[in-house]
N, C-alpha and C positions, 0 to 999 in steps of 0.2 A: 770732505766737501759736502756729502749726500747731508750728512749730520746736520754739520751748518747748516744748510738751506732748511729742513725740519724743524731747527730750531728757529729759525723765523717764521717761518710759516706757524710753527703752534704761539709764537709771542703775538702775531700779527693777527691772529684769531681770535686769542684769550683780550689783546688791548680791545679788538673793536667788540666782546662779548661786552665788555665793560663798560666800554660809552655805553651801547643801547643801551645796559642797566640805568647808568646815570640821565639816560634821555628820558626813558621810562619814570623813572625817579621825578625830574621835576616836570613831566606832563602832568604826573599824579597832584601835583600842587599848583600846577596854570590852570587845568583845564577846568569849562565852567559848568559841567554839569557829570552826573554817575558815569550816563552811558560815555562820553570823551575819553573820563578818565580807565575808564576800563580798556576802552580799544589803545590808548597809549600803554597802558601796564600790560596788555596780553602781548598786543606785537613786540615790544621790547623784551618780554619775556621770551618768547617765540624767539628771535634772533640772538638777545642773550644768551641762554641758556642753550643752543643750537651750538652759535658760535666756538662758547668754552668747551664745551665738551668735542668738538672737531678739537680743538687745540691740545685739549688735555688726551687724546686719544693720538696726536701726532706725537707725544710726548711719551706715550706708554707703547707705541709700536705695537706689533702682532702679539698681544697675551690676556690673557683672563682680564684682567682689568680694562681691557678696550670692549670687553665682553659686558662687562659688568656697566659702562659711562652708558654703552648703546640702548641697555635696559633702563638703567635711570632716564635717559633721552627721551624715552618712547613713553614712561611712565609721565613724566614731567609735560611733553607734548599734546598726550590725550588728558589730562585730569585740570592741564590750564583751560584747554578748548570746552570741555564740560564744565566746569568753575562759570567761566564767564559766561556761558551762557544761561545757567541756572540762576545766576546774581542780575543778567538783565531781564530776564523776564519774573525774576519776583521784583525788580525796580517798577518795572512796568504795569505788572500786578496790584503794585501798591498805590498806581498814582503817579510816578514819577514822568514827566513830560521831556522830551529831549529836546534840547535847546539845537532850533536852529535857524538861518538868516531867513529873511522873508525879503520882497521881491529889492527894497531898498537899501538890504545889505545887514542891517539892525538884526540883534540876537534875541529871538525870541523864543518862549517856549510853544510846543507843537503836541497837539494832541496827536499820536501816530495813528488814532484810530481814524483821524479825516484822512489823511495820506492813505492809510490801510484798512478798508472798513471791514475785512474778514477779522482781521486782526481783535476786532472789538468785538464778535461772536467767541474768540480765545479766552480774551481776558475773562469775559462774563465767567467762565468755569470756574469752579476751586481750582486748585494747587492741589496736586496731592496729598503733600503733607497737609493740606487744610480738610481733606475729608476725613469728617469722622467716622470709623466703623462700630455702628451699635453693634452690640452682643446681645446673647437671647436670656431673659434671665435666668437665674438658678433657680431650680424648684425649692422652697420654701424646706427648712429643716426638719419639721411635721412630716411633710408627705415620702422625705426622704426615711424616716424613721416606721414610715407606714408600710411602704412597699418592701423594706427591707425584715421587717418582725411577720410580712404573710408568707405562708408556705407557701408551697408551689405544690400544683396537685401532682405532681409526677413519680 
């Protein structure tokens, strides 16, 4: 009977893992601008990926492997949340405007920096990846041949 009821619960888990994939799936193709489609793929990721793994863990009972799903869980939870947040702020970086309704309902694009004006002292920065680090030149092959053929008075 314990069994049974397990094996519902992990089928009941692993089905609804799967919608939200599937919901997530076609947000990715309705939604009408980056930043939407991001928050529908990360949440559905988020419960997705949540879900299946409770399921597949009611399924593996107490052993190495429920050991193993909890560590992929935690990998998969922190590297979607940094994922997306590193992909909208170079959207935003770049220009990209998030579409949203103004006061008559109509979908428009929004400069976030009128809604956020810190937000536009952000952006002004590079990116990390966008700074370049000079290096200091090399001494010329001469001078290195120079220093190297004089004695040393010692």
């Amino acid at each position: 009977m314990m069994e049974m009821a397990l094996d519902i619960a992990s089928i009941v888990c692993l089905v609804l893992g799967g919608f939200f994939f599937v919901v997530g799936a076609i947000g990715l193709n309705r939604m009408p601008d980056v930043f939407t489609r991001m928050h529908a793929t990360s949440v559905s990721d988020t419960l997705g990926v949540g879900l299946m793994v409770i399921g597949m863990c009611l399924q593996a009972g107490l052993s190495l492997v429920t050991v193993k799903l909890i560590f992929i869980l935690a990998v998969v939870m922190f590297t979607g949340a940094v994922a997306t947040h590193a992909l909208a702020r170079a959207a935003l970086h770049d220009g990209e405007m998030p579409i949203l309704k103004n006061k008559k309902g109509a979908l428009i694009e929004t400069d976030p920096v009128d809604l956020f004006p810190e937000l536009g002292v952000r952006l002004a920065q590079p990116l990390t990846s966008e700074t370049v680090i000079e290096e200091e030149p090399e001494p010329a092959e001469a001078e290195r041949q120079d220093t190297e053929d004089t004695p040393s008075n010692s």
